[in-house]
C-alpha positions as MATLAB code, in Angstrom:
seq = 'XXXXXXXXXXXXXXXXXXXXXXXXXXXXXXXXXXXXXXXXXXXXXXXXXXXXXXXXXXXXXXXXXXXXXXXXXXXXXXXXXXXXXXXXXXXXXXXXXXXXXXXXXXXXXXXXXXXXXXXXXXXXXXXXXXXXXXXXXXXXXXXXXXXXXXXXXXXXXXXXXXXXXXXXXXXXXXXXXXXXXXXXXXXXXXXXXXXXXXXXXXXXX';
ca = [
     -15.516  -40.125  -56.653;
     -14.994  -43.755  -55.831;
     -11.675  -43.944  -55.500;
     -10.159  -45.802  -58.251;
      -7.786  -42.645  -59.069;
      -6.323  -41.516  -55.717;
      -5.964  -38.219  -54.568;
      -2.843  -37.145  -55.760;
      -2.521  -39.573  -58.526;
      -1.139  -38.312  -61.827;
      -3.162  -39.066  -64.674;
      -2.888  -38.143  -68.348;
      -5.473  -38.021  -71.593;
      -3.387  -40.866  -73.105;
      -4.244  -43.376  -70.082;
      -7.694  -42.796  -70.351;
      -7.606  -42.904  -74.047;
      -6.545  -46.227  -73.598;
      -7.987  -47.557  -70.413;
     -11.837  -46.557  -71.863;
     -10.883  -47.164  -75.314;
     -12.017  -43.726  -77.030;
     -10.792  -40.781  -78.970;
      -8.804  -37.758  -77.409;
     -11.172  -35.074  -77.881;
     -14.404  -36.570  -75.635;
     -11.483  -37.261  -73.129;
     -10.108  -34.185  -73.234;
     -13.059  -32.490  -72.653;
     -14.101  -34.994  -69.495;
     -10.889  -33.646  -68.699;
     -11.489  -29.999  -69.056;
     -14.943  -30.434  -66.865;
     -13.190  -32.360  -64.311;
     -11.397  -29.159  -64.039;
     -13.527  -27.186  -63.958;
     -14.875  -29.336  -61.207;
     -12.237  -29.144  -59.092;
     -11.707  -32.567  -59.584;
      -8.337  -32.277  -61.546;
      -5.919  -29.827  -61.807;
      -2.851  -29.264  -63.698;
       0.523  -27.638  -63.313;
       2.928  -26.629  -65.728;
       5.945  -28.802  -66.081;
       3.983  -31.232  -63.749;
       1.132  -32.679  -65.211;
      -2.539  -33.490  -64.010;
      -2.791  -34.772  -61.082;
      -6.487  -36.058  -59.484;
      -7.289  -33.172  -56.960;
      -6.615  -34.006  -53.082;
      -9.556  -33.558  -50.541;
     -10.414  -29.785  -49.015;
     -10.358  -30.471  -45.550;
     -12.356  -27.541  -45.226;
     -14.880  -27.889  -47.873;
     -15.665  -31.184  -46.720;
     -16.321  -29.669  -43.441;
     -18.293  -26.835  -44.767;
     -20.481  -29.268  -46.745;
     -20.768  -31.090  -43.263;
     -21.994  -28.737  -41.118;
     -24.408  -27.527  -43.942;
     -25.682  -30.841  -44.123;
     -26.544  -31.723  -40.388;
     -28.065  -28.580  -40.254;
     -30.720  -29.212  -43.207;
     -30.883  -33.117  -42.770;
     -31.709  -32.776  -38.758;
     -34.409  -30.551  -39.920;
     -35.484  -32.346  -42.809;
     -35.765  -35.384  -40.718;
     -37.698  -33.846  -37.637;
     -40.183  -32.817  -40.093;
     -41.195  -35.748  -40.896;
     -40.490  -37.689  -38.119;
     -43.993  -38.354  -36.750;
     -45.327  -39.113  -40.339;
     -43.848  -41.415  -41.761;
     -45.704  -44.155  -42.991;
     -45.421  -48.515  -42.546;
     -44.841  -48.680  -46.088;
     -41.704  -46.052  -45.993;
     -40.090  -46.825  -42.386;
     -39.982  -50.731  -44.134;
     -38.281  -48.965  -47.585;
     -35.598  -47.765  -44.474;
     -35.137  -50.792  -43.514;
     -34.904  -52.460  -47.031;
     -31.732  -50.063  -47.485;
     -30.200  -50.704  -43.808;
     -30.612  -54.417  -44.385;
     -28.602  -54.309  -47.524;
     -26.074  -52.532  -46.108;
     -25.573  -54.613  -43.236;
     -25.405  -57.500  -45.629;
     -22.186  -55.442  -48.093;
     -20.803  -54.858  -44.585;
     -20.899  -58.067  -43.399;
     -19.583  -59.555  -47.731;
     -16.962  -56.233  -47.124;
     -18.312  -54.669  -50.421;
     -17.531  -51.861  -49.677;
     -18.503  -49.336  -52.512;
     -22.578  -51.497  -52.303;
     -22.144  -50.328  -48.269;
     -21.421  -46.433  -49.151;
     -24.127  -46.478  -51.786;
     -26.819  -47.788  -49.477;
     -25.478  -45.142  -47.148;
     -26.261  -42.666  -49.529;
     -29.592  -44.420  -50.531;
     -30.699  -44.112  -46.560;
     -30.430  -40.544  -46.120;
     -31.456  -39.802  -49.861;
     -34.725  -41.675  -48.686;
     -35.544  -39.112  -45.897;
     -34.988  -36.049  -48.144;
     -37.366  -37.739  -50.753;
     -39.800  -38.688  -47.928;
     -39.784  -34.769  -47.004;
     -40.105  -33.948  -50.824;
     -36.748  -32.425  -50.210;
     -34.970  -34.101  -53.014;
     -34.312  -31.102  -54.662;
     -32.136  -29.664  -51.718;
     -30.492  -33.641  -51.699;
     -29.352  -32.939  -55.167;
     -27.781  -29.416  -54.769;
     -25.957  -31.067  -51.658;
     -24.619  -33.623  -53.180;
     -23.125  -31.084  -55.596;
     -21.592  -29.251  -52.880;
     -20.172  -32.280  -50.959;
     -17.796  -33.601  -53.458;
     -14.964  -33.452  -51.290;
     -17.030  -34.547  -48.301;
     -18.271  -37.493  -50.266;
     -14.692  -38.675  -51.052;
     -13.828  -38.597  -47.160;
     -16.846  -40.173  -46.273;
     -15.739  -43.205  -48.382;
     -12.305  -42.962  -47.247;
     -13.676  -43.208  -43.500;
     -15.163  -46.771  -44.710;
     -12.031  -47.842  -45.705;
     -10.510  -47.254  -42.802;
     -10.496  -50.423  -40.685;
     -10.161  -48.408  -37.290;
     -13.565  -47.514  -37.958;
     -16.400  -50.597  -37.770;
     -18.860  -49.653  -40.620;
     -21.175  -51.279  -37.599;
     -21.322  -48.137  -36.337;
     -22.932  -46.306  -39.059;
     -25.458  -49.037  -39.681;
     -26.453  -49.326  -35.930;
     -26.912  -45.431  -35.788;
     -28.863  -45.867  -38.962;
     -31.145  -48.695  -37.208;
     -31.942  -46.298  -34.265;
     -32.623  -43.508  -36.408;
     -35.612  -46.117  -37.925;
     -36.604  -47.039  -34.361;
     -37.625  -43.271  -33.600;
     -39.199  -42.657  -36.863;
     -41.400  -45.912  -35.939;
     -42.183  -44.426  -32.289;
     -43.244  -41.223  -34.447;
     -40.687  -39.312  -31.961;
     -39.712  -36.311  -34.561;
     -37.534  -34.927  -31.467;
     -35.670  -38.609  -31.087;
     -35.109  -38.324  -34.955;
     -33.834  -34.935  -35.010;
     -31.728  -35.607  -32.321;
     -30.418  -39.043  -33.888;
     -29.545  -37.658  -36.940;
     -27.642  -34.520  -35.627;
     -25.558  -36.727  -33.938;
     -24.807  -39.396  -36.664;
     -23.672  -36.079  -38.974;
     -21.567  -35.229  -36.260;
     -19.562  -38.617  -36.393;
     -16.749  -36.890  -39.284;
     -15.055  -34.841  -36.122;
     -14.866  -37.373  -33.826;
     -13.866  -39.723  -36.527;
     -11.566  -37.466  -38.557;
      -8.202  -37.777  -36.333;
      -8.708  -41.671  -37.607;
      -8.775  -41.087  -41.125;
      -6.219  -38.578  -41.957;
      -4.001  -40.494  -39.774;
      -4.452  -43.342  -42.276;
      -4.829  -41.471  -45.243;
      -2.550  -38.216  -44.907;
      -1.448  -37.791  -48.442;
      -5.054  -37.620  -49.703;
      -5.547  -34.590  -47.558;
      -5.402  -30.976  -48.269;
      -5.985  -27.645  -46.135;
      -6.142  -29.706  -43.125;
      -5.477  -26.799  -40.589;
];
């Protein structure tokens, strides 16, 4: 999920044996979930390979997401209190600061951390979790897009600033709108990233 193994990448129980320093069986059964997970597959003759993003399912688990997370937001848009527009802000701060120090993997988890926030505001967390089940593959894009240079991570924190600014004017139709639009950046962006990264990609048409 963060990237360490590449999609693609061939991997085998014997590296990880040794890389994490433990026994074959708890590896091979990592192994067998990350199967099952979609995560690895193998091939006879071939080996195991680290799985290569669905184009598709990551758009899937996009479009399912704007949907719910515009919602989720607009529902709460005029209610939010001092005390959880400044916990917003805590988490855009932070990641302005990883941008700025180019840690990149603090930047995507304060990414996550913002929109986790507004789910949890809405006491929606339980729909948060069962998305972030179904976005694997839209997870491991969304990282690859802030890794790819062409694209000023900036952008995401600005949109995430404005997105603040209408929840502190209590304008739920601002919000809704805001965050429809930020969830909309993968198509406009995508063109960028599989141009940089076009072995990681499958089913791309």
């Amino acid at each position: 999920m963060n990237l360490d193994l590449y999609p693609g990448q061939q991997v085998s129980d014997k590296q990880f044996e040794e890389e994490i320093g433990v026994s074959r069986t708890p590896v091979r059964e990592a192994m067998l979930r990350l199967r099952r997970d979609d995560m690895l597959y193998s091939l006879p003759q071939s080996g195991t390979n680290v799985t290569r993003i669905d184009l598709k399912k990551s758009l899937d688990a996009r479009y399912s997401r704007q949907l719910l997370e515009s919602d989720i937001a607009r529902s709460i848009g005029d209610t939010l209190t001092d005390d959880q527009i400044s916990q917003l802000a805590s988490v855009v701060e932070e990641q302005t600061t990883a941008s700025k120090r180019d840690q990149i993997q603090l930047f995507f988890q304060m990414d996550n951390h913002f929109h986790q926030k507004i789910y949890e505001f809405a006491d929606k967390q339980n729909i948060w979790n069962w998305l972030v089940d179904f976005s694997v593959d839209l997870n491991r894009y969304r990282l690859l897009r802030v890794y790819d240079a062409n694209l000023p991570m900036s952008r995401l924190t600005q949109e995430h600033q404005d997105i603040i600014d209408a929840f502190r004017a209590h304008d739920a139709a601002k919000v809704y709108q805001l965050v429809y639009s930020h969830l909309n950046l993968m198509l406009s962006e995508q063109k960028s990233v599989l141009d940089k990264f076009p072995d990681y990609f499958t089913n791309i048409n």
